[in-house]
DOVO-689428 format. One record per atom (N, C-alpha, C, CB): atom name; residue number from 0; x, y, z. Coordinates in steps of 0.1 Angstrom, whole numbers, plus 5000, padded with zeros to 4 digits. Glycine has a CB too. Layout:
N
a_k_xx_yy_zz
CA_NUM_X_Y_Z
...
# end
This chain:
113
a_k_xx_yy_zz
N_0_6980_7402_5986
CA_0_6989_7400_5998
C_0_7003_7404_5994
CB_0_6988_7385_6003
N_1_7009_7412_6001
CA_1_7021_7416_6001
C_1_7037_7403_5996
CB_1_7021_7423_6016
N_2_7038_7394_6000
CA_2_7041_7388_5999
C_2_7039_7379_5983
CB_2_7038_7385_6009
N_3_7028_7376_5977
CA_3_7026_7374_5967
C_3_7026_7383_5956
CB_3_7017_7370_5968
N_4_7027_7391_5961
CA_4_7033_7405_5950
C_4_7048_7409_5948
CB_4_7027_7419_5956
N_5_7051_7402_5961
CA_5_7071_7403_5960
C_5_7072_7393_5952
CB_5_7082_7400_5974
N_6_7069_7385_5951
CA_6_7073_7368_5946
C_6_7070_7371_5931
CB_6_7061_7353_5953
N_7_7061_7381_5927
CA_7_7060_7382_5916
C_7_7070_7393_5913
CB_7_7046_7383_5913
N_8_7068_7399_5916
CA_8_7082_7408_5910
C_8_7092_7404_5909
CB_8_7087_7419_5915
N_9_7098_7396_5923
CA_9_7113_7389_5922
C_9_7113_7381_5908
CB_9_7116_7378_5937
N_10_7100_7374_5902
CA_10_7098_7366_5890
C_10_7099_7373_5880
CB_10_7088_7359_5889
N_11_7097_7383_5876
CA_11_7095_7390_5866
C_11_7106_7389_5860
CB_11_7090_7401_5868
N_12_7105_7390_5841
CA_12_7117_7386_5837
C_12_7122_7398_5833
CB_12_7117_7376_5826
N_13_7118_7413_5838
CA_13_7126_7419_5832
C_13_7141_7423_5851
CB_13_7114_7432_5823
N_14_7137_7415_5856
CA_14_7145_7420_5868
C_14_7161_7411_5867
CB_14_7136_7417_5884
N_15_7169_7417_5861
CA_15_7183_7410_5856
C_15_7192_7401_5868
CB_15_7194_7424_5850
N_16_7188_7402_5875
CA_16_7195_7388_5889
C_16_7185_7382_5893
CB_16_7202_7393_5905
N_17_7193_7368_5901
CA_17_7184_7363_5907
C_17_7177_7365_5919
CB_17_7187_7355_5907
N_18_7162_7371_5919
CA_18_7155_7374_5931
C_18_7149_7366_5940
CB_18_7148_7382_5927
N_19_7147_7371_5955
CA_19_7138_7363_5959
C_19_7128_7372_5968
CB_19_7145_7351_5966
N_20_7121_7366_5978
CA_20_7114_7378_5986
C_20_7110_7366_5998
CB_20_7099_7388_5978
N_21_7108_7373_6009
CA_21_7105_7368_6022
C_21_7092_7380_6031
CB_21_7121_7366_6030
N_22_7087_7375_6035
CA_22_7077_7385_6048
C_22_7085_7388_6057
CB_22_7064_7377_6056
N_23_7079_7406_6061
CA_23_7084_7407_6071
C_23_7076_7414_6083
CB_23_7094_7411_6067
N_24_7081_7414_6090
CA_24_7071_7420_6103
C_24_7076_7438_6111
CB_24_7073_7406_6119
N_25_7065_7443_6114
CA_25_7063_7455_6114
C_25_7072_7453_6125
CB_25_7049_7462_6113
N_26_7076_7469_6131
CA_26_7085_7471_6146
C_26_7095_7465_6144
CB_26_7079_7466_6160
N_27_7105_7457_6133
CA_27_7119_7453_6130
C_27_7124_7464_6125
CB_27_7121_7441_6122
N_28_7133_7458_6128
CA_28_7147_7462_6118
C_28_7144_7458_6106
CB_28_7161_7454_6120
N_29_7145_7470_6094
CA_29_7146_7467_6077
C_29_7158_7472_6069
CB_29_7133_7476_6070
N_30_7164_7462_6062
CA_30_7178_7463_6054
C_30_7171_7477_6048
CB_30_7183_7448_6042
N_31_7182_7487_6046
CA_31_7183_7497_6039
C_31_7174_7510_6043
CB_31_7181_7493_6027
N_32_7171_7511_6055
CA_32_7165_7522_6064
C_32_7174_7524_6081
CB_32_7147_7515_6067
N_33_7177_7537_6081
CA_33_7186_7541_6088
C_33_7177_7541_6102
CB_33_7191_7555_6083
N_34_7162_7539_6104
CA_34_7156_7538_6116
C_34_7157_7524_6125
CB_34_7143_7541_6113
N_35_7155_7523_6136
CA_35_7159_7511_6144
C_35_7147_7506_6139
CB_35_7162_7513_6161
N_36_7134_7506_6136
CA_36_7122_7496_6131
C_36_7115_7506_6121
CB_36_7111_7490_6144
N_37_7108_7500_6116
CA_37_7097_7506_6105
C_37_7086_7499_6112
CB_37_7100_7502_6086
N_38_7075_7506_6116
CA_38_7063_7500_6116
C_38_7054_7507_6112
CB_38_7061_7495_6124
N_39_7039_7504_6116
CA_39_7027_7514_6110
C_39_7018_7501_6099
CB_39_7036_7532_6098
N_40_7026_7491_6101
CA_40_7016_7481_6085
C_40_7013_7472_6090
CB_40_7022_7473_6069
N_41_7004_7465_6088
CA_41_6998_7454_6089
C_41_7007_7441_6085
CB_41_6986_7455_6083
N_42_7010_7437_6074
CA_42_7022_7426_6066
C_42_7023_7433_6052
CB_42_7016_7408_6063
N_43_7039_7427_6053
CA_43_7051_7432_6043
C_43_7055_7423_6037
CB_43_7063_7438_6048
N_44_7065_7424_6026
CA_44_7071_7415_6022
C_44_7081_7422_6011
CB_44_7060_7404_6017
N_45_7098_7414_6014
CA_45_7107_7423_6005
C_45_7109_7418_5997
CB_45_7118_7429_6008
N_46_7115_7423_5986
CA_46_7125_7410_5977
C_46_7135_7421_5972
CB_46_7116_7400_5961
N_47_7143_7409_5971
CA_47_7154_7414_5962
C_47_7166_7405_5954
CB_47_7160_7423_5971
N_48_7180_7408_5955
CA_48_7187_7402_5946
C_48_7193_7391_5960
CB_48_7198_7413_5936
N_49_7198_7379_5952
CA_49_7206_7368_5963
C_49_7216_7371_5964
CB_49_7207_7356_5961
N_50_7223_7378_5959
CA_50_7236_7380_5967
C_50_7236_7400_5963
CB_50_7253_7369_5959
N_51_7245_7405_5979
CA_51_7248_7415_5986
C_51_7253_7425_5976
CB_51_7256_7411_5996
N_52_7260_7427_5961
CA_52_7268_7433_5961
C_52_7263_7444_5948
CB_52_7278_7424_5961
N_53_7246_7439_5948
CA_53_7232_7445_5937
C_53_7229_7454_5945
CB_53_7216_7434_5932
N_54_7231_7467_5944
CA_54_7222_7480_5951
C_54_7206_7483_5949
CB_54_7228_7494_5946
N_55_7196_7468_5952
CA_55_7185_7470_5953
C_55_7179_7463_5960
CB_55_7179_7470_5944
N_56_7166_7468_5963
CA_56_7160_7465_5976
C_56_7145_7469_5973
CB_56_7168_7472_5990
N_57_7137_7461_5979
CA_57_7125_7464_5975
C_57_7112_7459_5981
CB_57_7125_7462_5963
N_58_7100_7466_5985
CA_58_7091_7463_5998
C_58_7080_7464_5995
CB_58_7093_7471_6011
N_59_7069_7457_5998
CA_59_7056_7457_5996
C_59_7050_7459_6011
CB_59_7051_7444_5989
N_60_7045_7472_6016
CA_60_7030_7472_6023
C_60_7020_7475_6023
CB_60_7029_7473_6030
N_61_7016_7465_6035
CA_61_7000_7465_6038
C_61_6996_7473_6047
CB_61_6995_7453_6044
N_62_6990_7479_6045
CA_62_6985_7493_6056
C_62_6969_7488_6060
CB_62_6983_7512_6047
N_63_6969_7490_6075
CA_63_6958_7490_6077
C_63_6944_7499_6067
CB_63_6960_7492_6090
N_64_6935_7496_6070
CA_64_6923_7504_6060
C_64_6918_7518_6072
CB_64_6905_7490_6054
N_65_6923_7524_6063
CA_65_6918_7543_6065
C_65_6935_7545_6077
CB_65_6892_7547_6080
N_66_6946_7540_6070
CA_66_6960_7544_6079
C_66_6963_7553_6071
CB_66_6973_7533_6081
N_67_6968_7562_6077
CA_67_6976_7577_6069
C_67_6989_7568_6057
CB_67_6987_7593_6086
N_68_6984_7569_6047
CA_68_6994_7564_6039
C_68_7003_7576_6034
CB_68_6987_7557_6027
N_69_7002_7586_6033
CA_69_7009_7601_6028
C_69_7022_7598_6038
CB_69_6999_7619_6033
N_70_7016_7597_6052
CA_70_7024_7597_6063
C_70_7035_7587_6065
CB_70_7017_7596_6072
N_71_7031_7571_6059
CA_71_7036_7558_6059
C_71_7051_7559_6053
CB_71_7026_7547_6049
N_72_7044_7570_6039
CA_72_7056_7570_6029
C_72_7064_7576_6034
CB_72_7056_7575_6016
N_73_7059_7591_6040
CA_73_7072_7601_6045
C_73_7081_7592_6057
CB_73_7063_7618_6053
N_74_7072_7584_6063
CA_74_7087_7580_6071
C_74_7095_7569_6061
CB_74_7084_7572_6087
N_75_7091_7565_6055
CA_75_7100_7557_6044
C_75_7111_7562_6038
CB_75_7093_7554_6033
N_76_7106_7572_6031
CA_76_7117_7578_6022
C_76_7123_7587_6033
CB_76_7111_7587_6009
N_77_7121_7592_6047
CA_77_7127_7600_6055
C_77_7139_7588_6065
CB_77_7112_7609_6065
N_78_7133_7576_6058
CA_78_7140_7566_6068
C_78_7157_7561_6059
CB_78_7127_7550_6072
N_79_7152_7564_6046
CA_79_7155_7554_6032
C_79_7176_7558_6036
CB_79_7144_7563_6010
N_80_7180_7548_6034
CA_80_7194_7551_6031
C_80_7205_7544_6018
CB_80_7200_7547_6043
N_81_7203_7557_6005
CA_81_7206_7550_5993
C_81_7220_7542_5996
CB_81_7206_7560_5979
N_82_7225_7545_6009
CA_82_7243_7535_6008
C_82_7240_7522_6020
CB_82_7264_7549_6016
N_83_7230_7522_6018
CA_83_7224_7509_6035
C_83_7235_7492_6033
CB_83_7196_7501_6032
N_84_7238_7496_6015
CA_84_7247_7486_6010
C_84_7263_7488_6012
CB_84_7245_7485_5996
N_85_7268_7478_6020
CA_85_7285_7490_6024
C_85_7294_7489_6013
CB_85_7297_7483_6039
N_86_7291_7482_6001
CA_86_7296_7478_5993
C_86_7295_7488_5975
CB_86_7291_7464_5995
N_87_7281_7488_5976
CA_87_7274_7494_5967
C_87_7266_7509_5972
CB_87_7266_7484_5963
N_88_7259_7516_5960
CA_88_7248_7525_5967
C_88_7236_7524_5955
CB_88_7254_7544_5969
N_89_7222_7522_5960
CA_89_7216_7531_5951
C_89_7216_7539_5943
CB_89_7213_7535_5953
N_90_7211_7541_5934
CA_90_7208_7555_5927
C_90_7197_7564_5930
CB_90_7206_7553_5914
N_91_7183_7559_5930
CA_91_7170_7561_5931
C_91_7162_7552_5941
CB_91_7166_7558_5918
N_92_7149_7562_5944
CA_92_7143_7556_5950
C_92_7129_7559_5949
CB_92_7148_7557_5961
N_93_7121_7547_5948
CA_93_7102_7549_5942
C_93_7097_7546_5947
CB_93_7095_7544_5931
N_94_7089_7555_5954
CA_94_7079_7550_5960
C_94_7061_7551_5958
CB_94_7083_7555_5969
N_95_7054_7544_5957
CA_95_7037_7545_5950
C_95_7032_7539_5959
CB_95_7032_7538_5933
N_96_7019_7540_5960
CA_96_7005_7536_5966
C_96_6997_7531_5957
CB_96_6997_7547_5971
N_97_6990_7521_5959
CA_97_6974_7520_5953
C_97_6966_7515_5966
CB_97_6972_7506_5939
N_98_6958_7527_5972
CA_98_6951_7522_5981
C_98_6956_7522_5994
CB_98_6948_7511_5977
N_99_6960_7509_6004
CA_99_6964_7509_6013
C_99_6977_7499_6013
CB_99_6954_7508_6021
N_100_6980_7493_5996
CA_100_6995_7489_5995
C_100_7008_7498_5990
CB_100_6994_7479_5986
N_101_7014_7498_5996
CA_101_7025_7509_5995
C_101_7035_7499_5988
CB_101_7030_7517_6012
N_102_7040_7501_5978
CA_102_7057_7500_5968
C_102_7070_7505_5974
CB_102_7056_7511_5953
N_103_7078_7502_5977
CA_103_7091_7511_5977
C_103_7101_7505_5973
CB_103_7095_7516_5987
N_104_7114_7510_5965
CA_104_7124_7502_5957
C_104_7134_7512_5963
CB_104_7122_7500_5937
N_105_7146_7509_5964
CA_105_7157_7515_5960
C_105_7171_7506_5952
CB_105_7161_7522_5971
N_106_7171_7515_5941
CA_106_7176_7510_5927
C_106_7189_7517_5925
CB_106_7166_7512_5915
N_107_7198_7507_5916
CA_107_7206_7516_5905
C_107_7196_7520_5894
CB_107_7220_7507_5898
N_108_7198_7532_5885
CA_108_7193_7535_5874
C_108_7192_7522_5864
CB_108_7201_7547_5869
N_109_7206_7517_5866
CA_109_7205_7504_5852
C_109_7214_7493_5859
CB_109_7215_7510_5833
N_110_7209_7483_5857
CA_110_7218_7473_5861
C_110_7230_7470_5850
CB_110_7209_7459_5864
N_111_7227_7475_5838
CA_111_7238_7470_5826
C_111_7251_7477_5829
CB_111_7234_7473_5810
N_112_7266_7471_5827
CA_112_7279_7470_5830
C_112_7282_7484_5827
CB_112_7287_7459_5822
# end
């Protein structure tokens, strides 16, 4: 489950702030995508850093079984806006599959000073 896979990454000790993650629902609004909704998944879940001023962001979905996942991503990364932070920007952005869960991060290269 999408959600249980954020929670674990937000945990992971190599992610240098404090993370968290929440579910989210398809046809919204998503922090750091220039489209008015993202949908196409079944359940999501994001995580990231607790305060605003970390240029990362990061999403787990669920795609329905036999959904064009090629297609999922292209609107992702066609949606993606590395400055969605007004403060900060990105550097990078990753996106992977296994199956019908889709990954997507956008990162600085290094969090160190």
């Amino acid at each position: 489950e999408p959600y249980a896979i954020a929670e674990a990454l937000a945990a992971n000790e190599n992610i240098q702030f404090m993370a968290g993650a929440m579910e989210i629902e398809a046809d919204t609004w998503l922090a750091g995508f220039d489209a008015e909704t993202i949908s196409g998944f079944k359940t999501g879940a994001m995580f990231g850093p607790m305060i605003g001023s970390i240029p990362f962001i990061g999403y787990v979905f669920e795609l329905e079984e036999g959904a064009d996942v090629d297609a999922f991503i292209d609107t992702l990364e066609s949606s993606a806006n590395l400055r969605w932070n007004i403060c900060v920007a990105a550097e990078e952005m990753v996106t992977a599959n296994v199956d019908n869960l889709v990954f997507f991060i956008m990162c600085p290269v290094s969090l160190e000073g």
